[in-house]
C-alpha positions in Angstrom: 109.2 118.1 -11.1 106.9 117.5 -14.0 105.8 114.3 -15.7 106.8 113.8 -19.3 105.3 112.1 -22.0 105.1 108.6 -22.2 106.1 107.4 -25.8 103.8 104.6 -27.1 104.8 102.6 -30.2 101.4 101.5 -32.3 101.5 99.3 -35.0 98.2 98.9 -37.6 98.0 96.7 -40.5 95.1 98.7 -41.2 92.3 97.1 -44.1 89.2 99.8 -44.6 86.9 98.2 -46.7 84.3 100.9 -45.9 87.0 103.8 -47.4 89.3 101.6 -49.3 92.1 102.3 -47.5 94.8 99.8 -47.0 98.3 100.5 -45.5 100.6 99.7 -42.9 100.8 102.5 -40.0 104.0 103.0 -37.7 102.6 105.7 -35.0 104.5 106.9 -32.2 102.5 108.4 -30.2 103.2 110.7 -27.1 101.0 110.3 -24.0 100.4 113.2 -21.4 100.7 111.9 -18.1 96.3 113.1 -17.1 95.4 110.5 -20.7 94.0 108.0 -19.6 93.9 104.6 -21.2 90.5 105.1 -22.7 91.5 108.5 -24.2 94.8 106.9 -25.9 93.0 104.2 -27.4 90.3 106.4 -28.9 92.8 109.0 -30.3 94.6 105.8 -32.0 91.6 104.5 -33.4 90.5 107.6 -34.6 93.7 108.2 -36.2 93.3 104.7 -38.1 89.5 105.5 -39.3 90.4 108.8 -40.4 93.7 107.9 -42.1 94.9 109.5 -44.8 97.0 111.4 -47.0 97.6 114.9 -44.6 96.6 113.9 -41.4 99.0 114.0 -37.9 98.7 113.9 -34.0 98.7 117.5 -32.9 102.2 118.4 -32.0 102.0 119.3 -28.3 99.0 116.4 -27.6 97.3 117.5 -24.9 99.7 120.4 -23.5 98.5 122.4 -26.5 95.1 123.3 -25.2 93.8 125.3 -28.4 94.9 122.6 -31.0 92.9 119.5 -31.9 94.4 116.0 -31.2 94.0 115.2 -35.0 94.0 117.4 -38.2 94.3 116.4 -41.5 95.4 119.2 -43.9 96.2 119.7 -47.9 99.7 119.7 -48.8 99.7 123.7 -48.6 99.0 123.2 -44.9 95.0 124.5 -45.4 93.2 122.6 -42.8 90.6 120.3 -44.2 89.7 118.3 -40.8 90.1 119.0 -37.0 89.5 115.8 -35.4 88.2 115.9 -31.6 88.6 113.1 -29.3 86.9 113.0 -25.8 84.0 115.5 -24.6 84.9 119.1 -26.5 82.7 122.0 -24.7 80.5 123.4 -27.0 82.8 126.6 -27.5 85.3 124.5 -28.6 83.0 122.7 -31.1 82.1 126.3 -31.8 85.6 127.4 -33.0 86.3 124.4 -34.7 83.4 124.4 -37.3 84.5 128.4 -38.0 87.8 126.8 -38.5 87.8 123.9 -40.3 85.4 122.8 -43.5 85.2 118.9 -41.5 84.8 118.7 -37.8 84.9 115.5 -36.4 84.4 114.2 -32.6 85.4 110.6 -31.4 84.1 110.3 -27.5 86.4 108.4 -25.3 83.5 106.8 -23.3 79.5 107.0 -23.2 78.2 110.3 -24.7 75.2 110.5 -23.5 76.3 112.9 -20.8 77.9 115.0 -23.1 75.3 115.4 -25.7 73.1 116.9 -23.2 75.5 119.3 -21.8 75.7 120.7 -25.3 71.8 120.5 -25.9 70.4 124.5 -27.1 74.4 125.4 -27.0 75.3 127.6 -29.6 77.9 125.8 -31.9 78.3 127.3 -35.2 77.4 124.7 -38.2 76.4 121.9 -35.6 74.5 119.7 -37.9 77.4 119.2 -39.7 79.5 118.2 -37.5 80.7 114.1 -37.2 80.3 112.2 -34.3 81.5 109.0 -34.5 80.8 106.5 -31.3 83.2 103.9 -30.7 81.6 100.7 -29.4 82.4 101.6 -25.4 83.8 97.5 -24.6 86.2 97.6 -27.7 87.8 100.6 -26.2 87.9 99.3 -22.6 89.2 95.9 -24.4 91.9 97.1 -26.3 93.2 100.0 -23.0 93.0 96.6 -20.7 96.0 95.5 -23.2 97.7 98.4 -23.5 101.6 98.1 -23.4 104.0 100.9 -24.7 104.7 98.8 -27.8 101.7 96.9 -29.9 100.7 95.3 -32.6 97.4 94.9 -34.5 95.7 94.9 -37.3 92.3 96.6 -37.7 89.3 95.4 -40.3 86.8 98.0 -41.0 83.5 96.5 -42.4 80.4 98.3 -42.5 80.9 99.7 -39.4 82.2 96.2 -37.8 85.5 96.8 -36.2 88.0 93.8 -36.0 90.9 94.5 -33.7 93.5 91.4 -34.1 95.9 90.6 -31.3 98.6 88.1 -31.4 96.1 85.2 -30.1 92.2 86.4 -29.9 90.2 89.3 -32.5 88.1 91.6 -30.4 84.9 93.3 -32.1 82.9 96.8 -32.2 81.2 98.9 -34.0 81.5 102.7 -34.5 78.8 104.3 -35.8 77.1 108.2 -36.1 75.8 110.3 -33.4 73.5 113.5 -34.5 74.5 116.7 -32.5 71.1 118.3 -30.6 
């Protein structure tokens, strides 16, 4: 028999002082059995840093290989981001910047690895591309405290990321990684 999704309920009181975005998100998110915590938490932060008007969890999540986790698109469905989370081969990179005008990547854990699997791969318009590094110890803070239904709110300032729980505020930065 397979596994199902597990639903997770995500509340952000979200303040981007960086973007000057300020809202209140209600995400239900749907997690494949193989995500790990890591993964999940990434994919909900990136959801909060990238948020605005357009943007949605991919509608299979991870069952639907050959869609990105995130995409933001204009309001006649164009796609004007595809949002990556994890380690995307460089063919997959590849496609994406042929497909989309904005690609950006969010890795789930250290990317050193990673960059240097895809150093002298060919990836079509890979100096644009976004990588945007999560500080590893928020991540593993936040997945340690994981439950199927939270609450937080998240301050973005100048990079500085303030996660508040109920009783303590944990800290990170994310900040740019350059594609070889």
């Amino acid at each position: 028999m397979a596994l199902t999704a597990t639903i997770h309920t995500v509340d952000i009181d979200l303040t981007d002082h960086d973007r000057g975005v300020y809202d209140t998100l209600a995400l239900r998110v749907a997690r494949h059995p193989s995500e790990s915590d890591d993964y999940l938490v990434t994919r909900v932060l990136a959801y909060a840093l990238e948020y605005g008007e357009g943007i949605a969890f991919s509608t299979g999540g991870l069952s639907s290989p050959d869609d990105p986790p995130l995409t933001i698109r204009d309001l006649t469905g164009g796609l004007l981001a595809w949002i990556e989370i994890g380690w995307p081969d460089a063919a997959r990179l590849h496609k994406a910047a042929k497909a989309s005008p904005r690609v950006v990547v969010y890795p789930h854990k250290d990317p050193g690895q990673w960059v240097r699997r895809l150093d002298g791969a060919r990836i079509h318009r890979a100096a644009d591309i976004e990588v945007r590094v999560i500080d590893g110890s928020l991540i593993t803070a936040l997945a340690a405290r994981l439950t199927r239904r939270m609450a937080f709110g998240l301050a973005v300032s100048e990079g500085e990321l303030f996660v508040s729980l109920a009783d303590e505020t944990l800290t990170g930065t994310v900040s740019p990684l350059t594609l070889p």
